[in-house]
DRENPA-3360 file (N, C-alpha, C; in nm, 2 decimals, always signed):
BEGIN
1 = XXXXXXXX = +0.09/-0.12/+0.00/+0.00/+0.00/+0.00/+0.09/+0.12/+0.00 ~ +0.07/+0.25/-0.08/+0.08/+0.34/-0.10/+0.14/+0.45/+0.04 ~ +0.17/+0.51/+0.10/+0.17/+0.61/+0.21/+0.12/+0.70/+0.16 ~ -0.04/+0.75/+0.22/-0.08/+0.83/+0.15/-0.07/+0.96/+0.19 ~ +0.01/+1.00/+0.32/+0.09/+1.14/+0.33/+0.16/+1.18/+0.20 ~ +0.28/+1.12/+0.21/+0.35/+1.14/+0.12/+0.30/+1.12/-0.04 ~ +0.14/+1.06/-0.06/+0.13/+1.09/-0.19/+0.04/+1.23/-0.21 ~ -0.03/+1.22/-0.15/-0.11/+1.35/-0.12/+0.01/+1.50/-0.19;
9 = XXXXXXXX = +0.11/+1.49/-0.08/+0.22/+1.56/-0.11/+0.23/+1.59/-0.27 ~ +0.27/+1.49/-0.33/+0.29/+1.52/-0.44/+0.19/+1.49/-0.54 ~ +0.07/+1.50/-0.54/+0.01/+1.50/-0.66/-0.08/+1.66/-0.66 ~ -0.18/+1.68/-0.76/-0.20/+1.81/-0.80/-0.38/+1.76/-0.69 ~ -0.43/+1.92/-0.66/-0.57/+1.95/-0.64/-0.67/+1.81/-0.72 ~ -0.66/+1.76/-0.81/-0.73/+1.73/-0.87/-0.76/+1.55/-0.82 ~ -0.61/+1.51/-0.85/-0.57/+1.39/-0.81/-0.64/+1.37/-0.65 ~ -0.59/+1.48/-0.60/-0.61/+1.45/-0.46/-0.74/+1.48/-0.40;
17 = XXXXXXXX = -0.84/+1.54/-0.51/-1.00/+1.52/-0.49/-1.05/+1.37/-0.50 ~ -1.00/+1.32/-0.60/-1.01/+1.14/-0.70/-0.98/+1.10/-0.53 ~ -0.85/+1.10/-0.49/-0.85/+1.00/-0.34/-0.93/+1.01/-0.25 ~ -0.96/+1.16/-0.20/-1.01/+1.17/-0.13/-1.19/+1.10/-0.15 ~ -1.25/+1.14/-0.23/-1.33/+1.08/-0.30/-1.35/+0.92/-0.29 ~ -1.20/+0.84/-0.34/-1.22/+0.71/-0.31/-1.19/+0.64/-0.18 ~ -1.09/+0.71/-0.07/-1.15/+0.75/+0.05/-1.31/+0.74/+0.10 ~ -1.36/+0.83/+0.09/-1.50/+0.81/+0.13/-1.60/+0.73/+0.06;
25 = XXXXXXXX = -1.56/+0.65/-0.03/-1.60/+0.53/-0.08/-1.54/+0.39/-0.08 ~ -1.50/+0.33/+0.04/-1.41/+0.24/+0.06/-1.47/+0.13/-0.04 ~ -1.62/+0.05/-0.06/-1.64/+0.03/-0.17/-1.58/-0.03/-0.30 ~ -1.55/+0.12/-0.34/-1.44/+0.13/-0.51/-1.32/+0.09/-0.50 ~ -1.25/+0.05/-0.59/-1.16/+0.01/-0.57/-1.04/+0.11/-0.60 ~ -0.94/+0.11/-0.51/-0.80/+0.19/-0.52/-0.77/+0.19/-0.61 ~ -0.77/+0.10/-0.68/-0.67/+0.05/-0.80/-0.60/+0.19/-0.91 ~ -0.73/+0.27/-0.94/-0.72/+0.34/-1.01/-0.61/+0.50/-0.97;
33 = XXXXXXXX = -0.66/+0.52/-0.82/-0.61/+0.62/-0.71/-0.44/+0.54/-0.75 ~ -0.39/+0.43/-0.72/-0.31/+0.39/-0.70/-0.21/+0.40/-0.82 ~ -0.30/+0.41/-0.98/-0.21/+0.44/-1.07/-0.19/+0.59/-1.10 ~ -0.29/+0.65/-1.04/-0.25/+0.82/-1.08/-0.11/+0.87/-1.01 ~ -0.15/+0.81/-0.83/-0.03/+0.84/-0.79/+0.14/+0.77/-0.81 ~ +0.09/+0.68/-0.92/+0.21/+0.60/-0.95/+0.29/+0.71/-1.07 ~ +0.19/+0.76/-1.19/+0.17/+0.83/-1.29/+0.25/+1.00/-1.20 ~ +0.15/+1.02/-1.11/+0.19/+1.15/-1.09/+0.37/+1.17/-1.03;
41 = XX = +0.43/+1.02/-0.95/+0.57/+1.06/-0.90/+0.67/+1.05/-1.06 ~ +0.62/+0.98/-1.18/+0.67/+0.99/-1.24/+0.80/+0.87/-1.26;
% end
């Protein structure tokens, strides 16, 4: 799993709406949260 301090950190307002979002939908699956912030460290 992710540390999601440190990804928070680095991704944009937007991305970090999508987590927060899938956050309050435990539900959905991360999967997707998990490649933005893969995408966003680059």
């Amino acid at each position: 799993m992710f540390d999601l301090s440190e990804g928070l950190a680095s991704i944009g307002p937007m991305a970090r709406a999508r987590l927060m979002a899938e956050r309050l939908e435990p539900h959905r699956s991360l999967a997707p949260v998990g490649a933005l912030l893969e995408r966003a460290r680059g």
